[in-house]
N, C-alpha and C positions, 0 to 999 in steps of 0.2 A: 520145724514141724512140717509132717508132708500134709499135701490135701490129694487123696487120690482121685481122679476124674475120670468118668468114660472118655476112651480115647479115639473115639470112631472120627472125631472132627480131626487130629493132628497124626493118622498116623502115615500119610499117604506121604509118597517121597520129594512132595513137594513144598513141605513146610519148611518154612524161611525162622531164622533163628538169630536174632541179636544179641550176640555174647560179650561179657564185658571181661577182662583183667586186669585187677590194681591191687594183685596180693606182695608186690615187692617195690620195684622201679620202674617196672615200665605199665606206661598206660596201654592198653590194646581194645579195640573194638573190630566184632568181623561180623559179618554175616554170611550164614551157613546153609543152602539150603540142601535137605536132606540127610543133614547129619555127614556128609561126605564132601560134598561140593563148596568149594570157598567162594565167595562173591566178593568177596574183600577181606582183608586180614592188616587191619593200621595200626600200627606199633609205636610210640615214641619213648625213648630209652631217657634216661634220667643220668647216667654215668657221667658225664662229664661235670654234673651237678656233685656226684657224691666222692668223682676222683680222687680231689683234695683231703678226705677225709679218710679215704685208703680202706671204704667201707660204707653200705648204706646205714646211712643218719634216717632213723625213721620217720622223725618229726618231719623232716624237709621233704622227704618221700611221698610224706599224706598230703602236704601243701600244694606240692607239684601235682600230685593228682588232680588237685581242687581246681589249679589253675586249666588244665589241660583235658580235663575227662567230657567235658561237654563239646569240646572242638572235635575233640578225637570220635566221637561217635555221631555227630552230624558229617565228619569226611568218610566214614565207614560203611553210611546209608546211601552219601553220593554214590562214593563207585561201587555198590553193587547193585547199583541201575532201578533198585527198588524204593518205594516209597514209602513209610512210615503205616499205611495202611493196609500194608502188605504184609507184615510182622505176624507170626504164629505165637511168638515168646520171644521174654526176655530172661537171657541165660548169665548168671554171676559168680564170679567164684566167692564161695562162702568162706573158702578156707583150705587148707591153712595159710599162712602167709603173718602181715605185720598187721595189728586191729586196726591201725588209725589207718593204712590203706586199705585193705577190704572196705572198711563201713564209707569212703570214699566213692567203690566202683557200687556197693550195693543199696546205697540212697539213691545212688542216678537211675540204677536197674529199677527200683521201688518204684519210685517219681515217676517213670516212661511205662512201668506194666499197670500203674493204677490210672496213667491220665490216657492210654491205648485201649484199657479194660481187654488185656493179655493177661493169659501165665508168666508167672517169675519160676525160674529152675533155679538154684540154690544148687551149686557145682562145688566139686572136691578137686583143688588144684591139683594134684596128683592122680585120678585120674583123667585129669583133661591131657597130662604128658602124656599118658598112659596110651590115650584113643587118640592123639594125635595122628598115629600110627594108620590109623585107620581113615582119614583122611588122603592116605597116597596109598595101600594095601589092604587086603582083604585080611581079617583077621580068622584065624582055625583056630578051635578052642579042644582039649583045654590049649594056652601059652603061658609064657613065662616072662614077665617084663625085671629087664635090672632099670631101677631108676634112679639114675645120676645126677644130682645137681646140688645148687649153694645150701641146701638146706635139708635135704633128702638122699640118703642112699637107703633101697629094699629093693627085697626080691620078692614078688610080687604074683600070685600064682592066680589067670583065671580062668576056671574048670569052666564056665561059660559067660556068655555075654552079659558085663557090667556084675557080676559075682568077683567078689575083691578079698582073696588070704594072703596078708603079709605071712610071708615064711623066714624074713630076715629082714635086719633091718641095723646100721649102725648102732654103738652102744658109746658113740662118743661125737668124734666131726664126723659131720658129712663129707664125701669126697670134696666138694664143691670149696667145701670152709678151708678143710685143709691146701688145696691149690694155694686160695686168697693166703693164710698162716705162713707158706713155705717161700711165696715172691714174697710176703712183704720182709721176711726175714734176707732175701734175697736183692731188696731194697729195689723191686721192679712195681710196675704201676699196677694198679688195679683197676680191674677184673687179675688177680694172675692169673687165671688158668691156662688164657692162650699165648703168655709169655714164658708158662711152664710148656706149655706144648712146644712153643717154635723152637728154644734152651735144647727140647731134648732131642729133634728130630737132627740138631745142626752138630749134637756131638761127636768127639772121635773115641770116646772114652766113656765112662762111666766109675762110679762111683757105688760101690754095692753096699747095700740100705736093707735091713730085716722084713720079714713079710710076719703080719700079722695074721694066722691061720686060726687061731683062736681053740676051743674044741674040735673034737676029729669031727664029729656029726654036724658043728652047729653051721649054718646059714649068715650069721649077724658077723657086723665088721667093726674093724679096730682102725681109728687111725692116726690117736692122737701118740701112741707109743715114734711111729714114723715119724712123725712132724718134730720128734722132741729129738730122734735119730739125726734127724738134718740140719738142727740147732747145735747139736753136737760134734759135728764134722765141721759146721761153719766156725764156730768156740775154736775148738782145737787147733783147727788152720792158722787164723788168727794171731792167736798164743805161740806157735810156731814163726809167726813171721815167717808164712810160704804165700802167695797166689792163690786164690782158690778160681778151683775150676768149676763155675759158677753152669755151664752145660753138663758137664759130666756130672755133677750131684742134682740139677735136674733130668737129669736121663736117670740116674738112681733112683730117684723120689717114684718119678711116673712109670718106671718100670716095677717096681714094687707094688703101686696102686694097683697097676691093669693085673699082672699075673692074678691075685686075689681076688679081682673081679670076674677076670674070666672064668678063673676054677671054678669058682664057684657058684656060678651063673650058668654052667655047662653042667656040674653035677645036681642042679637044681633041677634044669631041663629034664635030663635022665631019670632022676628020683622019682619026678611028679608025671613022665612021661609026655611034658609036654611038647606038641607039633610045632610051634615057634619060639624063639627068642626076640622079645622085642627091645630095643634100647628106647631109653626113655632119658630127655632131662637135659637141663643145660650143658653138661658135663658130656652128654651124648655129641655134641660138637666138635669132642678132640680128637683130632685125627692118629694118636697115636694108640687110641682106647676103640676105634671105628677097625683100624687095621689089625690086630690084634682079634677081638671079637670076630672080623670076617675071615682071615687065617683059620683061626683053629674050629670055629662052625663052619667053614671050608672040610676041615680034617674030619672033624666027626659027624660031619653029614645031618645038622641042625641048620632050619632055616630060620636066618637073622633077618629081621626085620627093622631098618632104622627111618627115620622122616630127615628130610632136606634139613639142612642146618635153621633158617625160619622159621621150620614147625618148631625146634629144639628147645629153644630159648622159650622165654611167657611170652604167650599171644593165645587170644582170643578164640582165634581159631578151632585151638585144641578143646578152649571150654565149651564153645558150641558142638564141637565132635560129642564130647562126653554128657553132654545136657540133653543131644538129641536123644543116648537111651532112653529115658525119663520119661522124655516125651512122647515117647513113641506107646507108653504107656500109661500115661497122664497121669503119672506121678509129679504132679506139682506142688510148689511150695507156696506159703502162706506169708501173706505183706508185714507177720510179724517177725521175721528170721531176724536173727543176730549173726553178727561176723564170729566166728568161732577158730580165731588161729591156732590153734590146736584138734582142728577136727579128724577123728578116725576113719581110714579110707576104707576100714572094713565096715564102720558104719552108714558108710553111702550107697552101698552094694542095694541094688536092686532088689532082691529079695527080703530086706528088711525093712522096705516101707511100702509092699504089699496090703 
């Protein structure tokens, strides 16, 4: 529920903004001032917690938050040299994410905005990827964001500032799931995606794998058909009593992904006319989907915009980027919010809680 507030006290470029994130594995607090400026950005990652399990255990996720989210946001206040009294807002991601970690980062957000007597922002994890961006670049509107990660792939169209139309969106895995799907079947550790990435750049060969195009018009993506592609080649080798060339069908895999991406992230741009491409999302990290994207928006003369590998992954950072619209507009949220893992990023869009 929003509370909308005259904005005359927070809209000056000096407001200071403590943003939390605990919608997955990693704990994060930063403080942001102006919507642009990082004063701190403290991340602590949970993976070697959930290695063994070849996948985040949610229960263990929410506990670790419990353990760590009040350290991690007293180190995030030291080093941005500010003091607790200095706070304009406190920014949390509501969602989407796992419930028992959101209601984690959003009881501490609650706890800190009612005992400061601040604003609480109630943030949309996807768009905090989203304005990451905007953290290290200027953004020109309309653009085009593709967002990559364990839990999200869309094409993301926004005709202005903090206005959010999904124009595509997977109809199965995420890019991000399917990585994790295709190492473990590849019996490599988790996270796979960056040992899908390293597999394919070291290849000499390749392995060629179906693209799923879907509809000639449509935007949305496929990519459990792939994943079942590459259990298939694994099977059959197998059966064969042959080697398999464990690089060359990941050069297949991620050469399949990006193609798909790219097309249609570039005929997106074109269609909706937009002036940038932004990447967005954990996934935004692989150097083989970075290179790729800057190639061919090289070729057709589209400017890509991507954030340092830090912004990529969850961090705080971003959700203070994305909270500062809001607040620039004193659209603020009410001490009753619930964590909403499923929440619509077209209904976060600024013009719906006018």
């Amino acid at each position: 529920m929003e509370n909308v507030q005259s904005a005359s006290s927070v809209t000056h470029e000096d407001a200071l903004i403590l943003a939390i994130e605990t919608s997955c594995d990693e704990t994060s607090a930063a403080v942001i001032r102006g919507g642009k400026e990082i004063l701190s950005n403290v991340v602590s990652s949970q993976i070697d917690v959930h290695v063994r399990f070849g996948g985040v255990v949610p229960e263990i996720a929410s506990r670790k938050h419990v353990e760590t989210i009040t350290l991690i946001m007293e180190q995030a206040v030291k080093e941005s040299g500010c003091a607790l009294k200095d706070l304009t807002a406190i920014a949390v991601t509501q969602g989407p994410g796992l419930v028992g970690a959101l209601l984690v980062g959003i009881v501490a957000a609650k706890s800190l905005s009612l005992a400061l007597d601040i604003p609480l922002i109630g943030t949309h994890h996807i768009a905090g990827h989203i304005y990451a961006n905007e953290l290290v670049h200027q953004l020109e509107y309309p653009c085009m964001a593709l967002v990559v990660s364990g839990g999200h792939t869309e094409l993301v169209l926004l005709e202005s500032e903090g206005e959010f139309r999904v124009v595509g969106r997977t109809r199965d895995d995420a890019v991000g799931e399917a990585y994790d799907k295709v190492a473990r079947a590849l019996q490599l550790p988790y996270p796979g995606g960056p040992h899908i990435d390293r597999l394919a750049a070291e290849a000499q060969n390749v392995i060629e794998l179906p693209r799923a195009w879907l509809e000639a018009d449509s935007y949305d993506f496929s990519f459990s058909g792939l994943k079942s592609a590459v259990l298939a080649v694994i099977n059959q080798t197998r059966m064969k009593g042959l080697e398999l060339d464990e690089a060359a069908l990941a050069r297949g895999f991620q050469e399949s992904v990006i193609d798909v991406l790219v097309a249609k992230a570039l005929r997106a741009v074109k269609q909706f006319g937009a002036k940038q491409l932004l990447l967005c999302g954990g996934v935004a990290a692989n150097r083989g989907l970075r290179a790729a994207l800057t190639s061919r928006c090289g070729e057709e003369g589209v400017k890509l915009l991507i954030p340092p590998g830090s912004l990529c992954t969850d961090n705080a950072a971003m959700i203070g980027a994305a909270a500062h619209l809001k607040l620039k507009r004193g659209q603020f949220t009410e001490l009753d919010m619930k964590a909403d893992p499923a929440l619509p990023l077209e209904q976060w869009s600024l013009s719906k809680n006018e």
